[in-house]
ZANURO-779111 format. One line per 5 residues: number of its first residue (from 0); their letters; for each residue x negated, y, z of N, C-alpha, C. Coordinates in steps of 0.1 Angstrom, whole numbers, m for minus. Atoms other than C-alpha are relative to their C-alpha. Layout:
ZANURO-779111
NUM = A = X:Y:Z:X:Y:Z:X:Y:Z | ... $
This chain:
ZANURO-779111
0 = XXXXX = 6:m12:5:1528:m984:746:m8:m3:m13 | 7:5:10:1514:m984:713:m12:5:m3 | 15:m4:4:1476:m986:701:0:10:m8 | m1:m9:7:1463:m958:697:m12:2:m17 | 6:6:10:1445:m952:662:m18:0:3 $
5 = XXXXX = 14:m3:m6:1406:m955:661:m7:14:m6 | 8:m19:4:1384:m923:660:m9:m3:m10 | 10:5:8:1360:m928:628:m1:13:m10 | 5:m6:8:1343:m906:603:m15:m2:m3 | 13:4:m1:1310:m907:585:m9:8:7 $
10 = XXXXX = 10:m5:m11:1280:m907:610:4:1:12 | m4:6:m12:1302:m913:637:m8:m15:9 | 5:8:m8:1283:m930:668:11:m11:6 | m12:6:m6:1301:m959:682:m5:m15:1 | 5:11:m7:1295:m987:707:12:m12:0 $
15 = XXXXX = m10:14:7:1312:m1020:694:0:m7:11 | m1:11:m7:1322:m1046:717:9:m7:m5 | m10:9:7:1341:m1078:705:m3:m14:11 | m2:13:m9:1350:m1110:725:5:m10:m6 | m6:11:6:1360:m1143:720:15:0:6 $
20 = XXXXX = m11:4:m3:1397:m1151:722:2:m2:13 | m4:6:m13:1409:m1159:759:m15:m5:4 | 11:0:m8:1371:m1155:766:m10:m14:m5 | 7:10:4:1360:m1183:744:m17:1:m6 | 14:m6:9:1325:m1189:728:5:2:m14 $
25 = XXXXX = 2:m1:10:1318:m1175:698:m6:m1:m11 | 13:7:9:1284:m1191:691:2:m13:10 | 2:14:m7:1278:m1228:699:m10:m5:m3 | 11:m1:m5:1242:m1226:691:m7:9:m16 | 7:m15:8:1216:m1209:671:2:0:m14 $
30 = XXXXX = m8:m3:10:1234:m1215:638:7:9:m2 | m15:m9:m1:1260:m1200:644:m7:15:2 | 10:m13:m4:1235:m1169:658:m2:3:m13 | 10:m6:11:1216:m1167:628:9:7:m10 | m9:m4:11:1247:m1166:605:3:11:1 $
35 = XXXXX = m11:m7:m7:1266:m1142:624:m16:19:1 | 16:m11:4:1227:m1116:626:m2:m2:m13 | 1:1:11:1223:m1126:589:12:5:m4 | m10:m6:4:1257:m1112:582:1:15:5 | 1:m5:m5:1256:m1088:603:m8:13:m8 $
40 = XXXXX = 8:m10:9:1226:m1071:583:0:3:m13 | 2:m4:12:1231:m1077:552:15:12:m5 | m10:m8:0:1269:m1060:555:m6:19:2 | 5:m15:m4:1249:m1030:571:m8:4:m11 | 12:m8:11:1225:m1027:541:11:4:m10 $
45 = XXXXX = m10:m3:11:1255:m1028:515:6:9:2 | m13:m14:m3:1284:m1005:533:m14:11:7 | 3:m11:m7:1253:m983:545:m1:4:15 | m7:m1:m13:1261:m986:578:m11:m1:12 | 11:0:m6:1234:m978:602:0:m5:19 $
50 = XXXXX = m2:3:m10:1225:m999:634:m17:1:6 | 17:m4:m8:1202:m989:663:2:m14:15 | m6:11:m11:1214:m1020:691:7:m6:0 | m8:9:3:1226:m1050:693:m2:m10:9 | 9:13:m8:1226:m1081:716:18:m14:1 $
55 = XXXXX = m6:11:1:1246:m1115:715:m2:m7:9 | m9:10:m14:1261:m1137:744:5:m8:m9 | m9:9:1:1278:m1165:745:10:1:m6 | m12:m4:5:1313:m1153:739:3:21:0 | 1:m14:6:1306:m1115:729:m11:5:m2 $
60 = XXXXX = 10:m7:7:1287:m1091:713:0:16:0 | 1:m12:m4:1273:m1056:718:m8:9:m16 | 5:m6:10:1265:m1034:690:m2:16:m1 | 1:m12:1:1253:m998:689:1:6:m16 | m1:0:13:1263:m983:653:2:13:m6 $
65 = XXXXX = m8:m16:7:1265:m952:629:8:m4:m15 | m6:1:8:1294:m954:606:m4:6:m12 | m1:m8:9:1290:m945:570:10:7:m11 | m16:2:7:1320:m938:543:3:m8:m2 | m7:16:1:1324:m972:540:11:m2:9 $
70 = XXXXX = m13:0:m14:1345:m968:574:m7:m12:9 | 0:16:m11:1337:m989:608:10:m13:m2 | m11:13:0:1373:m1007:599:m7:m8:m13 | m1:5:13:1366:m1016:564:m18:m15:5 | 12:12:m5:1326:m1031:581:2:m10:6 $
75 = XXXXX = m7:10:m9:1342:m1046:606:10:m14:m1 | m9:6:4:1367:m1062:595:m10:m11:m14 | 6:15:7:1345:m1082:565:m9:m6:10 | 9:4:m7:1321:m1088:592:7:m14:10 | m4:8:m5:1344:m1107:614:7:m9:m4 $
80 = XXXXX = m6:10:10:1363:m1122:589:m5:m12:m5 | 12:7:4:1337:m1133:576:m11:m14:8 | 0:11:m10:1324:m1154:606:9:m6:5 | m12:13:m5:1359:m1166:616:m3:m10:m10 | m2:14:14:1362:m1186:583:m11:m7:2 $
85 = XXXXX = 13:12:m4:1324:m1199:588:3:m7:6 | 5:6:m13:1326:m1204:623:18:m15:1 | m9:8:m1:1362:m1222:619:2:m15:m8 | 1:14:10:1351:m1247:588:m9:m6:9 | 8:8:m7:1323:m1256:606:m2:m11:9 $
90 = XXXXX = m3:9:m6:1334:m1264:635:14:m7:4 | m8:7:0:1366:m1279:627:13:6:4 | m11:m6:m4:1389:m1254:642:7:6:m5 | m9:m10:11:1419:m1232:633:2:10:7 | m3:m5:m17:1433:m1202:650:m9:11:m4 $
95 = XXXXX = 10:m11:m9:1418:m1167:663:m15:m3:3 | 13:3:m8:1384:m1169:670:0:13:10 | 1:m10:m11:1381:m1131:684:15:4:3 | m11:0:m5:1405:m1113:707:4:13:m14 | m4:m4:15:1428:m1089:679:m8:11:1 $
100 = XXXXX = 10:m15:2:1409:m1057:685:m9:m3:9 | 16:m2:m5:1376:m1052:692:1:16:4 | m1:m15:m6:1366:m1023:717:m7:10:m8 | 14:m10:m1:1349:m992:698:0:13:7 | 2:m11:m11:1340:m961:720:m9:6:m12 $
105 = XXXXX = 8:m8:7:1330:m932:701:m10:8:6 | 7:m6:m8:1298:m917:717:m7:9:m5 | 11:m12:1:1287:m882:722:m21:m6:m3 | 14:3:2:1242:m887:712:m5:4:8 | 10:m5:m8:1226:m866:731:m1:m4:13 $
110 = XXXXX = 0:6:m17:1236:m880:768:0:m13:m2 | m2:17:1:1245:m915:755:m12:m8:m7 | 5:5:11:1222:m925:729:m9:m10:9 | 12:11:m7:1191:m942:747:8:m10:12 | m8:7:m11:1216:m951:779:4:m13:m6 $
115 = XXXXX = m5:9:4:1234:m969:754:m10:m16:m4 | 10:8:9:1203:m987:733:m3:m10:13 | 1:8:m14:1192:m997:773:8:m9:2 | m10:8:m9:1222:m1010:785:3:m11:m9 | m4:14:8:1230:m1032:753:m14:m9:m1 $
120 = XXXXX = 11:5:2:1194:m1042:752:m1:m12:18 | m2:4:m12:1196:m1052:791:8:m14:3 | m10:12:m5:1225:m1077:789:m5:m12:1 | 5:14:m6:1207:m1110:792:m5:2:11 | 4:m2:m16:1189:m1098:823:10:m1:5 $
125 = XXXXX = m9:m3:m7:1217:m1090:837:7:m12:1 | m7:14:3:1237:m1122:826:m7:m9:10 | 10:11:m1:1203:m1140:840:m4:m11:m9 | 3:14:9:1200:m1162:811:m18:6:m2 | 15:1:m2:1162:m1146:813:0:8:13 $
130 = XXXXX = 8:m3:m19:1141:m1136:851:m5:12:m9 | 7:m13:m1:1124:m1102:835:5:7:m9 | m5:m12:8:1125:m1073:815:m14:m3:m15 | 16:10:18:1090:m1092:795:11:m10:m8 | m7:13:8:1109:m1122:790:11:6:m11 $
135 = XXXXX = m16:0:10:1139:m1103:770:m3:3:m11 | 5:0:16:1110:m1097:737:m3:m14:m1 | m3:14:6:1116:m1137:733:15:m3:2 | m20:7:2:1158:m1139:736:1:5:m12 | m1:m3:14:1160:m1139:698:11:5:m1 $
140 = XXXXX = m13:m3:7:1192:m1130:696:5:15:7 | 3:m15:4:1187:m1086:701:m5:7:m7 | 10:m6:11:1173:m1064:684:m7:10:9 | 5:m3:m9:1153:m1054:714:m17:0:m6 | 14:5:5:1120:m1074:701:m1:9:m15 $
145 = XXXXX = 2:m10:9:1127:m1053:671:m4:10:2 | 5:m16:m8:1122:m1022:691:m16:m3:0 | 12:m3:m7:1089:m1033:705:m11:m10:m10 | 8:6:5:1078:m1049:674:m5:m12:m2 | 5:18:1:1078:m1089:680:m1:m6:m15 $
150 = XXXXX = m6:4:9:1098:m1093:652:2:12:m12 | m9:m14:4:1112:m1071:622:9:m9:m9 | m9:2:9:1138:m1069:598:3:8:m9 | m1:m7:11:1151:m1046:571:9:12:m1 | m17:m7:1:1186:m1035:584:2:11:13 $
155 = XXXXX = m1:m5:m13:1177:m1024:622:m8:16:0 | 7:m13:0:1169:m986:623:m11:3:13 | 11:0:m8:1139:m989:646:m6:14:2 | 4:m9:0:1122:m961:637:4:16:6 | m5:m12:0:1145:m936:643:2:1:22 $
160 = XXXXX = 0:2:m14:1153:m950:683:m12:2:7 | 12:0:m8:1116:m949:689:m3:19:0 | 6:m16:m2:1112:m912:679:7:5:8 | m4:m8:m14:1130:m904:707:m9:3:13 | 8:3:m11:1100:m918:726:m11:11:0 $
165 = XXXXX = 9:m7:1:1073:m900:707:m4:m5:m12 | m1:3:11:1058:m897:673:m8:m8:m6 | 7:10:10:1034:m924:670:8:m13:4 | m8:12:0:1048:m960:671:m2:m11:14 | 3:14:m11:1025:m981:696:1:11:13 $
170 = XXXXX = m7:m8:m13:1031:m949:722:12:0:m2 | m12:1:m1:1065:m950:715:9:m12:5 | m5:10:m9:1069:m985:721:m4:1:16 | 8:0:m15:1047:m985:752:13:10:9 | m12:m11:m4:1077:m955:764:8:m11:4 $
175 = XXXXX = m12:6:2:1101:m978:754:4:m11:9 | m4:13:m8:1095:m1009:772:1:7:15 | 1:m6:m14:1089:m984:804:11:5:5 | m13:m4:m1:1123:m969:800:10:m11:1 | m6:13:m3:1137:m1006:800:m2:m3:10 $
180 = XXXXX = 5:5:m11:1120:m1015:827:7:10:15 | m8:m12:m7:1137:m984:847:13:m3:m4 | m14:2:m3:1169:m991:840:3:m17:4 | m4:13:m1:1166:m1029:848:10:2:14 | m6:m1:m12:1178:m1020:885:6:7:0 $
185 = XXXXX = m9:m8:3:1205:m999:874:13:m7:4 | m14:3:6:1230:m1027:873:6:m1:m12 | m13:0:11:1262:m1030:854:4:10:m7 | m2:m7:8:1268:m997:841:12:2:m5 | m18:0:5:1307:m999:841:1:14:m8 $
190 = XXXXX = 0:m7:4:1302:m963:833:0:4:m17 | 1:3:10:1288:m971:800:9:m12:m11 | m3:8:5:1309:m997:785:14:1:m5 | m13:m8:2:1345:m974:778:m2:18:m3 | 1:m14:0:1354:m941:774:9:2:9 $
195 = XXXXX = m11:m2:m14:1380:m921:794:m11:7:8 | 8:m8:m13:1373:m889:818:m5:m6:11 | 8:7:m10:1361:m909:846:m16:m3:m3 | 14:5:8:1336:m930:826:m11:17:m6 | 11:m5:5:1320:m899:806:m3:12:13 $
200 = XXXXX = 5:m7:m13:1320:m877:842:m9:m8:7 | 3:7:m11:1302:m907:859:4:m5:13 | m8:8:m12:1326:m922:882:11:14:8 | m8:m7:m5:1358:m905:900:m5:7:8 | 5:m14:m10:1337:m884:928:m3:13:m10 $
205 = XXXXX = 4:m12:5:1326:m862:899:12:9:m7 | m12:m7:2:1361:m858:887:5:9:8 | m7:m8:m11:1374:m846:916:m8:14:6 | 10:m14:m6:1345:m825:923:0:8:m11 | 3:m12:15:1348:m803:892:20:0:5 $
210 = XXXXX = m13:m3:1:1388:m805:898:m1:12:14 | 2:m16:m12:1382:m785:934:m10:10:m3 | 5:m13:4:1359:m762:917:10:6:m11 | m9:m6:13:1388:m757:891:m6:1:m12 | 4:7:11:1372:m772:865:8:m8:m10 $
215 = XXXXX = m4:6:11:1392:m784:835:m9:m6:m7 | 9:6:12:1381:m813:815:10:m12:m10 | m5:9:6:1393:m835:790:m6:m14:m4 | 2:11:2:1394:m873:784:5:m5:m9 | m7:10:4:1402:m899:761:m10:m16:1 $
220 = XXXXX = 7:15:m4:1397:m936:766:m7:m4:m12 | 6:3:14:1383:m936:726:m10:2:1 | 13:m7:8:1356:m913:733:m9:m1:17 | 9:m1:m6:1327:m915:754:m11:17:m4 | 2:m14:1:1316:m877:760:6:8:14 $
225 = XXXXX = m4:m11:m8:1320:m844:776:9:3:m3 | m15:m1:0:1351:m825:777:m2:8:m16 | m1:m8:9:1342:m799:747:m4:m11:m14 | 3:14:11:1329:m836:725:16:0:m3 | m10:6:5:1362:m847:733:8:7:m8 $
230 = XXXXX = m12:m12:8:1384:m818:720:m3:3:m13 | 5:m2:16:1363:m814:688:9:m10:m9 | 1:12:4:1366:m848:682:20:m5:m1 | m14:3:1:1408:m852:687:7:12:m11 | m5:m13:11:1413:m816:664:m3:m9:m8 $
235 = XXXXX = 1:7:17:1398:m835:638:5:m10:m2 | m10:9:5:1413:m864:641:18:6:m1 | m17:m3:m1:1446:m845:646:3:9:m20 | 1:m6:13:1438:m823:611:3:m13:m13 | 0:10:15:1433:m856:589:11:m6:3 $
240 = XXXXX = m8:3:6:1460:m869:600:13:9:m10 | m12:m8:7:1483:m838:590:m3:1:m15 | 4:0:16:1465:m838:556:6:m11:m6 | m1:9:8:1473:m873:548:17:m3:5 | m14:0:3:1510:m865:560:3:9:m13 $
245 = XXXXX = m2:m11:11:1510:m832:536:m2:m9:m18 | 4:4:14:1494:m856:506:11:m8:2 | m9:11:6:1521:m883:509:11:7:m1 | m12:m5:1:1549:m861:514:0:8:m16 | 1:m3:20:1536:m844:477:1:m11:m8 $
250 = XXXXX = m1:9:13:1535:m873:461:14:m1:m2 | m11:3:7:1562:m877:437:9:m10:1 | m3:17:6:1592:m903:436:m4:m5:m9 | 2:10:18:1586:m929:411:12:m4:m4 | m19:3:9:1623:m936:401:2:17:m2 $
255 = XXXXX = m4:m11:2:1628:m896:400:m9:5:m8 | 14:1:9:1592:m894:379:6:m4:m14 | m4:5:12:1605:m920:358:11:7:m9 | m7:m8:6:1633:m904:350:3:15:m9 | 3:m13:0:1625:m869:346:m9:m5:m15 $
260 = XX = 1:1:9:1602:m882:320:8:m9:m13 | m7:8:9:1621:m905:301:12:7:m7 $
């Protein structure tokens, strides 16, 4: 079956996930981190590209992001690129570093948005590589401590994730860490980490319980959303592509061009 294409426009929301090859690492220690977060931001200041979460494992990486016209593929793609070649001179290797596609899930804002910031912010607890929900404003490698102030930077849209909390900063952090702390015992969150009717209904009992009320809804595995998100969201991808059949089918031959003039 063939891949389908990715959902993208600008200011499109969309939760990145990328892995290492056959599950490999893709840091082998805080070099390789820094590079990979120093690229990472400075890409995002150049193509524009706005990021509200982020957190780095071993062998993957979680990213919360808003696309700008630069395109997610066009970011993406120098970004990873761009760490293969580092990460392969360095350490001596050849080869794949990630697997060929990286997951992105386009997500509705209003139901996802904080869920999301949580759940990417969460993954070292969860991993155990830290015991609390204190300990995760010293795992340098989120942009968590960002949130709550440890640290800053230039590229991480802070400001904008906290006014969700409220409109001064040290109440908005104080929110923030409380809203962390509440989802620590949440778990895994399979829910969150795809798209697909299941995932944005919250698990198959709610499908089925909107199916015996005779409830229609629509899914796609691209998009993380409700049913009327998703349908917006496939017209328009279905419109651009017919436009960019309509423009190539205008274009002119070039041997029948040439001719005609000559």
């Amino acid at each position: 079956m063939p891949r389908q294409a990715r959902l993208d426009a600008p200011g499109t929301l969309h939760h990145i996930i990328l892995r290492g090859i056959e599950k490999c690492d893709i840091f082998n220690d805080e070099m390789d981190k820094n590079n990979f977060i120093e690229r990472m931001g400075r890409l995002a200041m150049e193509t524009k590209t706005v990021i509200y979460a982020w957190t780095l494992m071993t062998n993957h990486v979680h990213i919360l992001l808003r696309s700008s016209d630069y395109g997610l593929s066009r970011y993406m793609r120098r970004l990873l690129t761009g760490y293969a070649i580092y990460f392969n001179r360095r350490h001596n290797r050849h080869g794949h570093l990630f697997q060929n596609r990286y997951k992105s899930i386009v997500c509705e804002e209003e139901p996802y948005f904080l869920e999301l910031v949580r759940y990417i912010h969460l993954n070292p607890l969860r991993a155990k590589i830290v015991g609390s929900t204190k300990a995760l404003e010293d795992y340098a490698w989120s942009g968590h401590r960002i949130l709550t102030g440890k640290v800053n930077n230039d590229w991480q849209d802070r400001d904008y994730v906290l006014g969700y909390f409220y409109s001064k900063e040290k109440e908005a952090i104080s929110l923030y860490r409380k809203f962390v702390e509440d989802g620590a015992a949440k778990g895994n969150r399979p829910e969150l980490v795809g798209g697909g009717l299941i995932r944005s209904m919250g698990g198959w009992s709610s499908v089925k319980a909107s199916r015996k009320d005779g409830i229609g809804a629509v899914g796609d595995e691209r998009i993380l959303g409700n049913s009327d998100f998703v349908e917006i969201l496939l017209k328009e991808a279905e419109e651009k592509v017919k436009q960019q059949f309509v423009q190539k089918k205008e274009m002119p031959n070039v041997e029948e061009f040439i001719k005609e003039k000559c």
